[in-house]
Each structure stands twice: as structure tokens, then as C-alpha cells.
C-alpha positions in Angstrom: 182.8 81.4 73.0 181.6 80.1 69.5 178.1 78.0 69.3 179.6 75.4 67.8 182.5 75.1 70.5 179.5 75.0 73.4 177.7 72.9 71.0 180.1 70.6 71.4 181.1 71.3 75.0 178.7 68.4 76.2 179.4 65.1 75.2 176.0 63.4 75.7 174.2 65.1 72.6 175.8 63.0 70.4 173.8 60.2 71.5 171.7 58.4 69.2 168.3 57.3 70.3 166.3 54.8 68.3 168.4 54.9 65.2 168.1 58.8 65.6 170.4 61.6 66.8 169.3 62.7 69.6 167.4 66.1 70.0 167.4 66.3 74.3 164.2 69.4 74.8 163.7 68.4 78.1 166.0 71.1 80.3 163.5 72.1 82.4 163.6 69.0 84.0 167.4 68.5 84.2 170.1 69.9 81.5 173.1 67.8 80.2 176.5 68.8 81.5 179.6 70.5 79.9 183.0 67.9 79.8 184.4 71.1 82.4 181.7 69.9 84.8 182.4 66.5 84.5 185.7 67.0 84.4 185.8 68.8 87.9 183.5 65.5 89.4 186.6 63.4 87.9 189.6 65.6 89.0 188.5 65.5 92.7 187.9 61.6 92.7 190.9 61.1 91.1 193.3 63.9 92.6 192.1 65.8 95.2 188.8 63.7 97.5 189.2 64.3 100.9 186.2 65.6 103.6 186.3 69.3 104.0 187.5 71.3 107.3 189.1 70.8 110.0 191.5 68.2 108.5 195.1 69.3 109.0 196.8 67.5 105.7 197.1 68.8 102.8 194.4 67.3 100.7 192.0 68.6 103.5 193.4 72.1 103.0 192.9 72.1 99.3 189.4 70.5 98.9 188.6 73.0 102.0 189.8 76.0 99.9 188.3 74.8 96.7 184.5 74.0 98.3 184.4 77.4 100.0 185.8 79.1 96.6 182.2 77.5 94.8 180.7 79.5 97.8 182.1 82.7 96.6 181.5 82.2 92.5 177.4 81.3 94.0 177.4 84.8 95.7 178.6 86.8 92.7 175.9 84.9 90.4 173.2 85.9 92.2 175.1 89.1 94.1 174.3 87.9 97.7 176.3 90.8 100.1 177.8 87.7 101.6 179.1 84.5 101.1 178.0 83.9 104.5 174.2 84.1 103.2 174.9 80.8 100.5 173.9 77.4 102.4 174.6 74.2 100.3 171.9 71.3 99.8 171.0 69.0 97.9 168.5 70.6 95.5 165.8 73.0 95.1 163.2 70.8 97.2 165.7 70.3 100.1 166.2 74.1 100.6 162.7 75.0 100.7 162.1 72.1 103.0 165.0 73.3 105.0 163.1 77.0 105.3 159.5 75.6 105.6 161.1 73.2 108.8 163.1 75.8 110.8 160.8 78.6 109.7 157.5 76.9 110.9 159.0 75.9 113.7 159.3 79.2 115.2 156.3 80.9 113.5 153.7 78.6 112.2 150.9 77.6 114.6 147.5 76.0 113.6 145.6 78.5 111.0 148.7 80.1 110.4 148.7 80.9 106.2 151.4 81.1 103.3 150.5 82.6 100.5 151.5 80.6 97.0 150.7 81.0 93.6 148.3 78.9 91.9 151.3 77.8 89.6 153.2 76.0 92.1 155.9 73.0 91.8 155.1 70.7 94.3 157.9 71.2 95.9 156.8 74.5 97.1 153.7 73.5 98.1 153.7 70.1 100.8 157.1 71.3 102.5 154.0 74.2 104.1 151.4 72.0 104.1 154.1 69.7 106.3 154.9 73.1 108.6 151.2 73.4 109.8 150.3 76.1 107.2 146.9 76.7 105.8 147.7 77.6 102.0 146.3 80.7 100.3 147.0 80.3 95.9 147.4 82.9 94.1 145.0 82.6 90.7 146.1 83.0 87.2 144.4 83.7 84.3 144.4 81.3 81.3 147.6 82.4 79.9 149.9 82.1 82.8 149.7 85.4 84.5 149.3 86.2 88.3 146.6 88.1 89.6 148.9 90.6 91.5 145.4 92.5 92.7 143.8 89.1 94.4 147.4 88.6 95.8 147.4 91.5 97.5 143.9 91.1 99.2 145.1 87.6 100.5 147.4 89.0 103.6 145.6 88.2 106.7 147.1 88.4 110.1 147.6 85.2 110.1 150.1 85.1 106.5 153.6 84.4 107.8 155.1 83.6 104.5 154.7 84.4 100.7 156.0 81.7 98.8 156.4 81.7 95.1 158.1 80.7 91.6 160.4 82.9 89.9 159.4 81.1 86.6 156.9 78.4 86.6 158.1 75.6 85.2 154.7 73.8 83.7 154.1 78.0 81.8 157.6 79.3 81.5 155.6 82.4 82.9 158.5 85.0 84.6 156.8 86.0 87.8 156.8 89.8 89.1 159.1 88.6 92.6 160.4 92.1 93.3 157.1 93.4 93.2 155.8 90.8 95.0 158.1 91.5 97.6 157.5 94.8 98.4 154.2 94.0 98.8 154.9 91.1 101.1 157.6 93.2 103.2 154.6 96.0 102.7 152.6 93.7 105.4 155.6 92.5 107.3 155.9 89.2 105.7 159.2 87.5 104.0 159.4 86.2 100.7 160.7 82.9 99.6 161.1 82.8 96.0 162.2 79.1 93.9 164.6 79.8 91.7 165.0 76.4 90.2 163.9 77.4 87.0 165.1 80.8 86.6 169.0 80.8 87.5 169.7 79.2 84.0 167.9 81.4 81.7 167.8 85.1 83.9 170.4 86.9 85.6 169.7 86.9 89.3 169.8 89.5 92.0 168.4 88.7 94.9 169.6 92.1 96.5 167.6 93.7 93.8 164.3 91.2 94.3 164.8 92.1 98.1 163.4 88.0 98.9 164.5 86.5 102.3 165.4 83.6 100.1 166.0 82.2 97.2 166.4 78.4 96.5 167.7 76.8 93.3 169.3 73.8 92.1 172.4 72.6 90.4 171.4 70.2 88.0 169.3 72.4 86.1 171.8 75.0 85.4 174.7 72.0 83.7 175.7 71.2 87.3 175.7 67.7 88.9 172.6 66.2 90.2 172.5 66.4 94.1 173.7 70.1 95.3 171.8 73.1 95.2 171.4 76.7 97.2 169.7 78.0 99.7 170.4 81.7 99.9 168.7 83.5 103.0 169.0 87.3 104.3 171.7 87.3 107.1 169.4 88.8 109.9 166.7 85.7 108.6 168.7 83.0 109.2 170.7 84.2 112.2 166.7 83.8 113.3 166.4 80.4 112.4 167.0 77.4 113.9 169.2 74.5 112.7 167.5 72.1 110.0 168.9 69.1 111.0 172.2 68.1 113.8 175.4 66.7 113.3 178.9 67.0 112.7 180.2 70.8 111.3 177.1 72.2 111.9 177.8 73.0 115.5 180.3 75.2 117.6 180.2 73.0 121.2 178.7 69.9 121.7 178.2 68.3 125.7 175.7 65.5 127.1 173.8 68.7 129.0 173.9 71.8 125.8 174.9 72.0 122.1 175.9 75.5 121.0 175.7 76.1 117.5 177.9 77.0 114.7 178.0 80.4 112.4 176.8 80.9 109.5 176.6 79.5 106.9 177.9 76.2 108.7 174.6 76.4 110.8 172.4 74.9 108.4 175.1 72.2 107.0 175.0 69.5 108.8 177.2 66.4 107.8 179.5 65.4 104.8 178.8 67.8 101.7 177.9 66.3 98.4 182.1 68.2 97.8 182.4 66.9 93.9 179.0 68.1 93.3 179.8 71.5 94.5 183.0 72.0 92.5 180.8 71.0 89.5 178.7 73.6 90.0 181.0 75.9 90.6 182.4 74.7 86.8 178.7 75.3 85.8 178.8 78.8 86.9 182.3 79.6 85.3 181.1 77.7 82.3 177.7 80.1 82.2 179.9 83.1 83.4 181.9 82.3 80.0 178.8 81.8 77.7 177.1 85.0 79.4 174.2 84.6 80.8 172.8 87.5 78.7 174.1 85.7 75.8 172.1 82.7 76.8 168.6 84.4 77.2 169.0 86.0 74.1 169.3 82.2 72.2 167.1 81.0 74.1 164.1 84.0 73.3 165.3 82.9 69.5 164.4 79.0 70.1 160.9 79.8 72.0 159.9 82.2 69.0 160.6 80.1 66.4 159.3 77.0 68.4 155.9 78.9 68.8 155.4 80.7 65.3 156.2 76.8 63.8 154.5 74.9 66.4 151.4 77.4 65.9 151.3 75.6 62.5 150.6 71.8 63.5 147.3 70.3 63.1 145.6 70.4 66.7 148.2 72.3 68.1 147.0 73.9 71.9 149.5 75.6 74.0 149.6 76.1 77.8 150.7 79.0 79.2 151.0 81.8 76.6 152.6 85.0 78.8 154.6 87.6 77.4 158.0 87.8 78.5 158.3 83.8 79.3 161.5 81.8 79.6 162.2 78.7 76.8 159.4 76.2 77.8 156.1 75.4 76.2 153.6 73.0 76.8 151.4 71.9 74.7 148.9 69.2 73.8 148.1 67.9 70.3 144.0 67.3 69.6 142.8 65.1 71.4 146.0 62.8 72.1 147.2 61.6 75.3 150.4 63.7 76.2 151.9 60.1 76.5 151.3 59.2 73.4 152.6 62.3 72.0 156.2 61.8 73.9 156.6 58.5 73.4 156.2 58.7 70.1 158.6 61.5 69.8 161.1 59.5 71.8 160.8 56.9 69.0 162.1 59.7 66.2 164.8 60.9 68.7 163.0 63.6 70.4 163.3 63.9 74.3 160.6 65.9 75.9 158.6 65.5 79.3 155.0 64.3 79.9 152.5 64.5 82.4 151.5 66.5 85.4 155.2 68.0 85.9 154.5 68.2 89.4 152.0 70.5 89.3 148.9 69.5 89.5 146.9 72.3 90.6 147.8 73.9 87.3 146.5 70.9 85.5 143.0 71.4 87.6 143.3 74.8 86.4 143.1 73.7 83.2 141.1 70.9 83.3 143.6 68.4 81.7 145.3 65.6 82.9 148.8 66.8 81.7 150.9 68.1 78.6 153.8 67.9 76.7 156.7 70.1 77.2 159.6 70.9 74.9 162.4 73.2 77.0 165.3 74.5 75.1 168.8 75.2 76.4 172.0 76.8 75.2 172.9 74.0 73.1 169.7 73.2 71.6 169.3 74.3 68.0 167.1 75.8 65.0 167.6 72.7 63.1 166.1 71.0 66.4 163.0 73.0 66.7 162.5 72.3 63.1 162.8 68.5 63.5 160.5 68.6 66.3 157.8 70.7 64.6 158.1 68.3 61.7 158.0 64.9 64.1 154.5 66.8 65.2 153.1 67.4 62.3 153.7 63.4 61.2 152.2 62.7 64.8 149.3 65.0 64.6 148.7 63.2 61.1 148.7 59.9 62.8 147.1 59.9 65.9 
């Protein structure tokens, strides 16, 4: 597939903003989508909308068939054994809530601990807090990295969980998972890792990491807001019980006892988000196409050349500065507000995020309020990265 044929694969970028074309850096919060995604969202409103199983007309049959398909394309991206082992949700925050409820309500008692890393979204950090957990961070030195010895003096008898990002998405720092794994299992304790920020830039094996699960979302990998994964190891979520009740998600239902229903139905509860999930599975045949190999690699070529130019502003101060990162830095310019900095971007065109990114024991870490981050994608460009060193340098200048 030519760059300039993805280039031009998503409609939106042709935006202008303020009198500008629009340069859109701010992927790691949510990427735009292809015209095949949104082509899938239109095709089943238009064509083929019906609820999923159980319905004996056609329409039923074909949505059915079509939904469980997306199942099978999420299993070969991250090469779960089985397709039974891919739950649906709606994002990255409802499947780690989903684990953190059923989980902790079988195995988390008062002064019960997870262990996280100090790098944290949010979103894997109040669903344990919310389980009864004490939480144990993980520390991180000042450019991003884990301290792998400290983690491993952190099990107690009393850790039931290790919880952690594959790629933090305030440092863009690539966490060591698999090893962190082994040492988890190592104590007898399972492994969640989020995913949300890794699925789109790495190839992912979770059979190879060995986690007990592995969450990740849709719309940060050109898929539709509103559906994500949660993968879990068979024999964990035979284990578990149900996240919430309702319709599909049972086998037998009386007044006196509810039997439930296999997997992955179990933990599905209700009318799926069914567009959303043929969009994603058009986001994974879209990547598929692309390569997702071929996608790192452009990527790694943004983030150097983002860095060696960026390096050269006035005031310049990146955080998170780890070898081997994925296509997000943040930064802070003197002694401006990273507020200032993105809106005045925004006024030349420039779409980045500011502020604590929902992780705000990194900025304690630091000591700063928040940054400024730039996070490239497939479609994002050497001319881009150029135009936003130059918009710093003129801000930088001004401020």
C-alpha cells in the first residue's frame, strides 16, 4: 500500500483549522479513522443493522456471522489460542474495570495489594483502588524506565495482581511485560497488562507475554470510539465471575437460580456496540494491509526526527527519554504553561494534548503540573514534524 494512498485513506486530515491545514499529533489520545472504517459504521446502518444472535431472519444471521468474524480477525492480531478468550467492551477503561470487579470479588480482601508501575493511566489505577486493593507503584527513574529490581522485592503475600502498561502513554516508555510476567507467575500472581497504547504501534502476542490479560481499545488503533478488548487466559476467566447481568450473557434464567453462559458470552452482557465492532474489525484489516511492521518502522522515523529537531528549540525539556520508546514525546517549553504552548499551536493548525494526561502520579514524579505531547501515527508526516518544530521555535520566541 503506497503512503500517499494511506495518506489519503482518512478523510478528516484535510481539515483546515484556523486558516491552517491541519497537522492532527495527538494519536495517543484517539487516532482519525480510514473511509474503510467508516465505511463499515455506514454499510451496517444502512444495509445490514439488526441485534446479534438468536434472531432467526436473515439480517440476524448475517450481522451474527459478521460480529463473531471481528472476534476471529482480534485473536489472530494478538494470537490468542482462542476466539473464545476475546470479550468485547467498550474501551480500555471498561475491561480493566471489568477484571478489577470480578477479580476482586473473589480475591481481594482488606490489605490485599496490586502491584502497578509508577507510570500508570488512571484507568489502571482507581478500578483497584475501587476493588479494595492497597496499591504498591513501581518507581521509575527520570527517563521513563522501570525499576525491574524494586518490582521484584514488592510481592508480599498479600499481592494478588500485577497490573501494568505495555507502553505508557504520558513517556512512550515500552515496558518489559514478558519479563514482568514471569516474575509475577514466578510468585503465583497474574498479570494484567493495558494495551491501549501499544496495539497500534507493536505487534502483540499475548501467548508470547504469557499475561492473564490484556486490555486495549478501538479508537486508538483507527477504529470507532466505544468498543474495545478484553483478552483473558481461558482457565482465568472460566474463574471469574460475571461483570454485570442481563440478556446473552446467561445460559438459564428462573425466579430461584441463573446459570450462566460460556465463554466469551459470560462477560457480555446486553446489546453490543455491533457497528463499532465491524469497524474495528476494518481497523485491523486496514493495519493488517499497512503491516504493522511497516507502521513501527514510520513511526521510529517521525520520533527521531521529532527529537533530533525538537532538541533544537529554545527551552526545549523532554519527558520521558527511554530507549526503545513508541512515537510520543512530551515536552515542556521554558518556563510556559503547557496550555499556553497547545493553544497556541492549535492557533497555527497544530493538534497536540495538554495537561496531566491522566496521569498524575507521573506528573508528581516530576514535579510539574503537566506537558505537552506530540504523538505521531501512520499518516503523520516529515513535513509535519517540520512544521511543528518551526511553530515551536516562533512560540519559544514569544512566550
Amino acid at each position: 500500500m503506497l503512503y500517499s494512498d494511506i495518506r489519503s485513506s482518512f478523510p478528516l486530515l484535510d481539515s483546515t483549522v484556523h486558516g491552517h491545514p491541519l497537522i492532527y499529533l495527538d494519536n495517543a489520545a484517539t487516532t482519525q479513522k480510514p473511509q474503510v472504517v467508516i465505511d463499515a459504521l455506514c454499510r451496517y446502518y444502512s444495509s445490514q443493522n439488526s441485534n446479534i444472535h438468536r434472531g432467526a431472519h436473515h439480517l440476524a444471521a448475517v450481522a451474527t456471522e459478521m460480529f463473531e468474524e471481528v472476534r476471529g480477525k482480534v485473536q489472530r492480531l494478538i494470537n490468542a489460542k482462542s476466539s473464545d478468550e476475546v470479550v468485547f467492551t467498550r474501551g480500555t477503561t471498561e475491561s480493566i474495570n471489568l477484571v478489577a470487579s470480578s477479580f476482586g470479588r473473589q480475591n481481594i480482601r482488606p490489605g490485599d495489594e496490586v502491584i502497578v508501575s509508577g507510570m500508570e493511566h488512571h484507568s489502571n489505577i482507581v478500578p483497584w483502588q475501587l476493588a479494595g486493593a492497597s496499591l504498591r507503584p513501581i518507581p521509575f527513574s527520570d527517563e521513563g524506565v522501570l525499576d525491574m529490581q524494586t518490582f521484584e522485592r514488592l510481592f508480599s503475600p498479600r499481592t494478588r495482581m500485577v497490573a501494568v502498561a505495555h507502553v505508557s502513554n504520558t513517556l512512550g516508555t515500552v515496558n518489559p511485560v514478558a519479563d514482568m510476567a514471569r516474575v509475577a507467575h514466578a510468585h503465583g500472581v497474574p498479570i494484567l497488562v493495558d494495551g491501549a497504547q501499544a496495539v497500534s504501534h507493536l505487534s502483540v502476542d499475548v501467548q508470547a507475554l504469557d499475561c492473564d490479560f490484556y486490555c486495549f481499545s478501538g479508537h486508538k488503533m483507527y477504529a470507532p470510539m466505544g468498543v474495545g478488548v478484553m483478552y483473558g487466559k481461558r482457565e482465568r476467566l472460566e474463574e471469574l465471575p460475571p461483570y454485570q447481568g442481563g440478556g446473552e450473557m446467561i445460559s438459564d434464567v428462573s425466579f430461584e437460580k441463573t446459570t450462566f453462559n460460556s465463554l466469551p458470552f459470560k462477560f457480555e452482557a446486553g446489546t453490543p456496540s455491533v457497528a463499532d465492532v465491524l469497524g474495528l474489525g476494518a481497523a485491523i484489516d486496514f493495519m493488517m494491509q499497512v503491516g504493522i511492521d511497516n507502521i513501527a518502522q514510520h513511526e521510529e522515523m517521525l520520533l527521531q526526527l521529532a527529537i533530533e529537531k525538537m532538541s533544537q528549540v529554545s527551552g526545549m525539556r523532554f519527558i520521558g527519554t527511554a530507549k526503545g520508546k513508541v512515537s510520543v514525546v512530551s515536552f515542556l517549553l521554558g518556563s510556559a504553561h503547557p496550555y499556553d504552548v497547545g493553544t497556541l499551536l492549535d492557533q497555527m493548525g497544530i493538534a497536540v494534548r495538554t495537561g496531566h494526561h491522566c496521569t498524575q502520579p507521573v506528573m508528581q514524579r516530576y514535579g510539574i503540573p503537566g506537558t505537552v505531547r506530540a504523538s505521531f501515527a501512520i499518516y503523520n508526516t516529515a513535513d509535519e514534524v517540520d512544521a511543528l518544530c518551526h511553530a515551536l521555535q516562533r512560540i519559544s520566541s514569544m512566550l
